[in-house]
N, C-alpha and C positions, 0 to 999 in steps of 0.2 A: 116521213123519214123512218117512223116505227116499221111501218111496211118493208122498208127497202131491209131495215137492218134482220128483221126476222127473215126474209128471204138470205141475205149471205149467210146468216148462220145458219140456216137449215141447209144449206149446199156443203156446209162444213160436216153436220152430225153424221148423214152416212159414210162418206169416207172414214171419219172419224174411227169409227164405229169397229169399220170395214178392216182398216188398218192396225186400227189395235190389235183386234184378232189376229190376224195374221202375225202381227211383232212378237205376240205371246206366245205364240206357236212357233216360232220361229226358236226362241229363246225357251220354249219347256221341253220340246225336242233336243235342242244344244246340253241341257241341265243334264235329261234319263241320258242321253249316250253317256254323258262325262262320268255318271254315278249309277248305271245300269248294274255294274259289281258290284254295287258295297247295299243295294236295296235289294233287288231280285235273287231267288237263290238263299234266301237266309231263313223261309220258313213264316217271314211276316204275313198277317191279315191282312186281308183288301184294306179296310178300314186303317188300319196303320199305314200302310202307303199311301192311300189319299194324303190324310196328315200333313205327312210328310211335303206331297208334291204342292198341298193348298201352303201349307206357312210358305215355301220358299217361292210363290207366286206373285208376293208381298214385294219383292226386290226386281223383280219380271216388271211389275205392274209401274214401280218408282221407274224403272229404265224406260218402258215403252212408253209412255203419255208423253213426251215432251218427241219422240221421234213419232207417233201417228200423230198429233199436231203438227209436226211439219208436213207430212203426206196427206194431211186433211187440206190443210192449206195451198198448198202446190196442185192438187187435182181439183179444189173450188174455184181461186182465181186461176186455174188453167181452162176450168171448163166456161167459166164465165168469159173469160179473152176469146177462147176461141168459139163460141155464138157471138162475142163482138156484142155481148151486153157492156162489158168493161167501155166500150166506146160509144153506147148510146146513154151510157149515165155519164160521162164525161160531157159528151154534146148537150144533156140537159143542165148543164152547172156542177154538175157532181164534180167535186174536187178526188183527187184519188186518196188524199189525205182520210176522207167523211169514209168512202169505198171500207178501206182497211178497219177503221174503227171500231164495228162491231166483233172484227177479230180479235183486235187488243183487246175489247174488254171480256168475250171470252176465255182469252190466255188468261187474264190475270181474274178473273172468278177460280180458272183453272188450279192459276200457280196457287192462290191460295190453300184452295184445297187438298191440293198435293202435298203443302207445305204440312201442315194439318196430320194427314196421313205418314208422311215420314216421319214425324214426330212423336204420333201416337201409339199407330198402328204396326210400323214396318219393324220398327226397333222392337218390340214383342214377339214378331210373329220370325225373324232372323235368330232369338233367344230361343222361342221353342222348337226352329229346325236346325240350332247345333246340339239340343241337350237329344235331339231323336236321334240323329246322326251318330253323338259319340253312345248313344244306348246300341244302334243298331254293329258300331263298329266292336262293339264288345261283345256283340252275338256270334257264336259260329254257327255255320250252319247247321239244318236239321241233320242228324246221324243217315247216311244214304249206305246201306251195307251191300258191301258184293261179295260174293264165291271170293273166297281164297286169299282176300285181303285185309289186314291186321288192322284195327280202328284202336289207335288208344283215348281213351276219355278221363280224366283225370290221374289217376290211380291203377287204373284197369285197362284190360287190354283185349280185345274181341275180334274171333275171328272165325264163320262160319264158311262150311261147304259148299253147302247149296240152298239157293234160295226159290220159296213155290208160293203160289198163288191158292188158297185154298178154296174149294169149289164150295156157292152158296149153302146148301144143304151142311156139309162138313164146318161153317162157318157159326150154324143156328145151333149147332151142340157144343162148340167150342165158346160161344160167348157167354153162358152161365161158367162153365169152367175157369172161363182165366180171371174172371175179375170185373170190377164197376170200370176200371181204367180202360176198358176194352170196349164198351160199350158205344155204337157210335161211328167206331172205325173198322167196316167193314174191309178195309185195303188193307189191313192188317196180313205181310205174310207172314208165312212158314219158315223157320230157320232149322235147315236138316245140318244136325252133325254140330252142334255150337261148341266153342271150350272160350273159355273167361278167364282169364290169368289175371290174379287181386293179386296187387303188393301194397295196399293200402295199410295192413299188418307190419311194424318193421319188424317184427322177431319170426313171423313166418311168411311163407309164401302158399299162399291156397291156388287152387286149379281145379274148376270146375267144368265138368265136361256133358252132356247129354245128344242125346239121339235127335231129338227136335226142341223145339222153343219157340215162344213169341216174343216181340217187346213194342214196346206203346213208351211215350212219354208223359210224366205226370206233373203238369205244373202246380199243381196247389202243395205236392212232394219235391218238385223242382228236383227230378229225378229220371233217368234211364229206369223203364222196368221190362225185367226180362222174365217172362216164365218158363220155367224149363221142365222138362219130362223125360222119365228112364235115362239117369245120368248119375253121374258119380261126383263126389267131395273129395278130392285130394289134399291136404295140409301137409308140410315139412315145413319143421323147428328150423332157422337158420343157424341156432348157436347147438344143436345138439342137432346133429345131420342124423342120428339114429333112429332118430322120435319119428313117425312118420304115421299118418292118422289117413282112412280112406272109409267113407262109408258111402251107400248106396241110397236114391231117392227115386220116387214115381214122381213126385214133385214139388218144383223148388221156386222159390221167386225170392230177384237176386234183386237189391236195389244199387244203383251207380248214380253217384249225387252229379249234376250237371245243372249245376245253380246260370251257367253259361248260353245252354240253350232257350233261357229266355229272358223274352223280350222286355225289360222294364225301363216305361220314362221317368227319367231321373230329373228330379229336383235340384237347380242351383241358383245360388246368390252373385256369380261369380258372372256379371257382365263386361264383355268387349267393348269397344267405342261404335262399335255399330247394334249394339244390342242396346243403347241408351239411349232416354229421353235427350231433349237441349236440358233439362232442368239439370237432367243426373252428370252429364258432361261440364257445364257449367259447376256444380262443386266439385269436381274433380279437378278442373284447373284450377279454382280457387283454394282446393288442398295443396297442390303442388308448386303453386307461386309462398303457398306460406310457407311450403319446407326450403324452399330458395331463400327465403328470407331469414329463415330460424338458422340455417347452413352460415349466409353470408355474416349474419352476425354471430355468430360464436367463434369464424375464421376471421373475424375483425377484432375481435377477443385473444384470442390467440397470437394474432400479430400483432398487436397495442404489449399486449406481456415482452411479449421478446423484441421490442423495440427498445421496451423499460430493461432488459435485462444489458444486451448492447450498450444503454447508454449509463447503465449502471456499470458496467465492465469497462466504459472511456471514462466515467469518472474514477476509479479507482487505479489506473492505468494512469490518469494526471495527474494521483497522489504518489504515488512511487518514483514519478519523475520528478517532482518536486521534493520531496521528500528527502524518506532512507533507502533510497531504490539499490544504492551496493549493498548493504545490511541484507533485504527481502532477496535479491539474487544469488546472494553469496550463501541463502539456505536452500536455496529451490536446486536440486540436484538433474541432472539429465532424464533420471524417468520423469521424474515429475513433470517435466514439460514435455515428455511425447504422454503422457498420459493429459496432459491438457489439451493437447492440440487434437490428440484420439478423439475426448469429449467434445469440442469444438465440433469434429466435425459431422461425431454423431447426432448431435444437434440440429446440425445445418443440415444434413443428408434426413431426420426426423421432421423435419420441419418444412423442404422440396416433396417429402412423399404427403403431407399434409396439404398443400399447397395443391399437389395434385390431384389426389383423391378427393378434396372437394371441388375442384374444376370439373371432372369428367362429372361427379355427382350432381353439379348446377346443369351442365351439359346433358344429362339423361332427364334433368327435370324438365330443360327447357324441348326438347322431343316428344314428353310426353305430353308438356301443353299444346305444343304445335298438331299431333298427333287427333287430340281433342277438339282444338280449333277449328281443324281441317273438315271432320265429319258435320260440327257445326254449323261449318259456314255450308256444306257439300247439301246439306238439309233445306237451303234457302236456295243456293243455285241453279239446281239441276231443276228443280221445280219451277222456274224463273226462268228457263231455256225456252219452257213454253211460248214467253212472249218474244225472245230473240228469234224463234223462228217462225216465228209471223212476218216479223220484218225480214227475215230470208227470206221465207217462202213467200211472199205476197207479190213481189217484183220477179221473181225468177217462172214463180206459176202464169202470173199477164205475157212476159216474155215467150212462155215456152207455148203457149196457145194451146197446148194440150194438158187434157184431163184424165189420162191413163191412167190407170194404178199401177204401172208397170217404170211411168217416167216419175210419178211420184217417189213413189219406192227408192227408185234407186239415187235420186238426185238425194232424198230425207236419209240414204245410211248414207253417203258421200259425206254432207257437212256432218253428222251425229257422230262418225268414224271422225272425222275430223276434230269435231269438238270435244271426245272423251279422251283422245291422243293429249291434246291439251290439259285435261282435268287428271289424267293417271299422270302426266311429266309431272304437272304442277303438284299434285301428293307427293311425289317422289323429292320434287326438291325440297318442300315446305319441309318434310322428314328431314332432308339433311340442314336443314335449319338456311336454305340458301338466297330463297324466299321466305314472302310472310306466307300465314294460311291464307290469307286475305285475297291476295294475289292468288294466290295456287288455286282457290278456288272461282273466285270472278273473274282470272286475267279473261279465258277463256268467253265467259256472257259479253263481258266490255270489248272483243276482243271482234267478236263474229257481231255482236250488238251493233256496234259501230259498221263494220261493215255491212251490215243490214239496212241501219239507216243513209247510207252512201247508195246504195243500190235501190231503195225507195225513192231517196230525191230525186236521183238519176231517171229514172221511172217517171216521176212526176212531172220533170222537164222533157219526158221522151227524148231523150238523147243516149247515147250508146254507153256500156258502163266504161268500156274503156275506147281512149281517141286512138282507132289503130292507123289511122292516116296521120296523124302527126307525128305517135311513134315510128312509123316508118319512114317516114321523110325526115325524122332525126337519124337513123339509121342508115339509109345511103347516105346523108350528110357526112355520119362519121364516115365513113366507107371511103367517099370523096376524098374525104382532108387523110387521112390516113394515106390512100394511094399518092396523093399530090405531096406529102412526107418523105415519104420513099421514096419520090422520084428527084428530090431535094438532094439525098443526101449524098450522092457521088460526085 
């Protein structure tokens, strides 16, 4: 039996294999289109894009296993039905039951592992591809200058004539000239004709202007550097327009701070629910059931006082009636009682916004636990689809006698479309608190589960999944009596 069971699982590891690749690709391709803007064009290192594209592979990788399991599954028992080995292990006593087995206990070495990995790994590696993300959205791009059009970068404002390409030789005497910051980048052009408008002075405005110029960026200056040659310094005072300062340079180097243009990964403490362990989620909700609790009793506090105040205002109310109640009326004048009744109802109307503000406030708490629930439970699930779609795929692959990667494929995104329609509704109602997470997240596995193992017995009793000869013959039946209705009723 060791035999047999090593043989179906090795019919599983290539497709397996086969199809993950492909799901990844499928899914890393889908990623660069959606974020081809906000990565490419910003001036990044090779090495930083990897980065980038290896952490968010992490969520690629949680998506695809439990859908190339089911395309592993579908093209094993599809390829095994159709050589009609499936039918000489059956003719030897093989139960179809013992068949599937060593799939189950693949799925669930699997599910484990997955579990494992979303736990540990996924929730880290989703943390360091949103702190790269909001580093890269904070980057503009590298400075790209054209003939005749105005770049402003902080303060400053640039804008040359013509741009030149300076030939090697011209290039080996200009590199001791302009600087260490030069070194290195030979692509460095030529800016013919520059002028620099600084208002970073609020009492003047400067305007520098030169014949030609280079510029390079300086990150450990985290700075624009421009060197300029045969060019002039203009200054004018804004509060004394008469003052006006102009001298003359062979050469100048200008710095423009652009802390902007680069790239730094940022440090934060500051996790989502999908950037969190179960550990870290789990005191989160145990914070937020205590502030529900700390809420509910202080508004049980609150309404215990002004029930005392009520019933202190009817006993006092029973003494006036018993009482010298003409005496106490006959001092109480007309404001005096719209100024009580004012009070009263500022009370009552103080006391409705009380009443409310901590409703909607238990209301946001109980969102936020459901919120945490949900990724919780979504950690155990999705992982755990691995073995629901064994029990899909195991009947549907015998059934379909083929072992293509092409009927694979597309039967494993049919139910996976299917089963994540179910897992995105089910978040969406558990958020509006309509379901539990519970539900929201397993309706789905109990859901297709169940129909898995209906499609497996069915399977095991070789009989059809659905009786289309009965429902048919129900269906002219009704047809029948319907027509024989209608001819009833004139």
């Amino acid at each position: 039996m060791k035999i047999l069971y090593r043989y179906i699982i090795k019919e599983h590891i290539g497709p397996f294999v086969m199809s993950l690749a492909v799901i990844m690709f499928i899914l890393l391709m889908n990623f660069l289109v959606k974020y081809i803007g906000q990565i490419f064009g910003k001036g990044l290192s090779a090495w930083i894009i990897f980065k980038l594209i290896a952490f968010n592979l992490a969520w690629m990788f949680a998506l695809a296993v439990p859908m190339a399991t089911l395309v592993a599954v579908l093209m094993a028992f599809g390829r095994l039905s159709a050589d009609n080995e499936i039918t000489i292990l059956k003719s030897s006593g093989i139960s179809l039951y013992r068949i599937i087995r060593p799939s189950l206990y693949a799925a669930l070495v699997l599910t484990l592992a997955m579990i494992i990995f979303n736990d540990r790994i996924l929730p880290e590696s989703n943390h360091q591809a949103k702190l790269m993300f909001r580093s890269i959205r904070q980057k503009k791009p590298t400075l790209q200058l054209e003939p005749s059009i105005f770049y402003t970068v902080d303060q400053y404002t640039i804008v040359v004539n013509r741009i030149e390409k300076p030939l090697p030789d011209e290039w080996l005497d200009l590199s001791n000239l302009l600087g260490p910051e030069y070194r290195g980048k030979p692509e460095t052009d030529r800016l013919v004709d520059v002028t620099i408008f600084d208002q970073s002075d609020p009492k003047a405005d400067i305007t520098i202007t030169a014949e030609e110029g280079y510029m390079t960026y300086s990150v450990q200056r985290k700075s624009l550097i421009f060197t300029l040659f045969h060019g002039e310094f203009h200054k004018m005072d804004r509060q004394k327009t008469t003052e006006y300062e102009r001298s003359m340079f062979e050469k100048q180097v200008v710095y423009i701070p652009a802390e902007e243009f680069v790239f730094e990964e940022r440090k934060d403490t500051d996790r989502s629910d999908r950037e969190m362990t179960i550990a870290m989620m789990k005191r989160k909700v145990d914070y937020f059931k205590n502030q529900i609790k700390i809420r509910l009793n202080r508004f049980r506090e609150i309404t215990n006082q002004n029930m005392k105040n009520v019933e202190d205002l009817i006993v006092h109310s029973d003494s006036v009636k018993a009482g010298n109640a003409d005496s106490i009326l006959a001092r109480l004048s007309e404001n005096n009682w719209k100024a009580a009744i004012n009070k009263s109802r500022r009370v009552t109307d103080r006391y409705y916004h009380q009443a409310k503000t901590n409703t909607q406030f238990i209301d946001m708490q109980h969102r936020a636990i459901n919120k945490y629930l949900v990724e919780i439970y979504k950690k155990f699930s999705i992982p755990f689809a691995s073995i629901v779609f064994v029990l899909i795929g195991a009947p549907l692959g015998i059934r379909a006698r083929k072992g293509s990667m092409g009927v694979g494929i597309s039967l494993s995104i049919g139910f996976f479309l299917l089963y994540w329609v179910f897992l995105i509704g089910g978040e969406d109602l558990a958020d509006r608190r309509i379901i539990t997470p519970f539900w929201a997240m397993w309706g789905a596995n109990i859901l297709v589960g169940a129909a898995g193992a209906y499609l497996t017995w069915k399977t095991v009793k070789e009989t059809s999944f659905i009786d289309w000869d009965y429902w048919l013959a129900k269906l002219k039946f009704w047809k029948k009596e319907k027509g024989s209705s209608e001819t009833e009723e004139p």
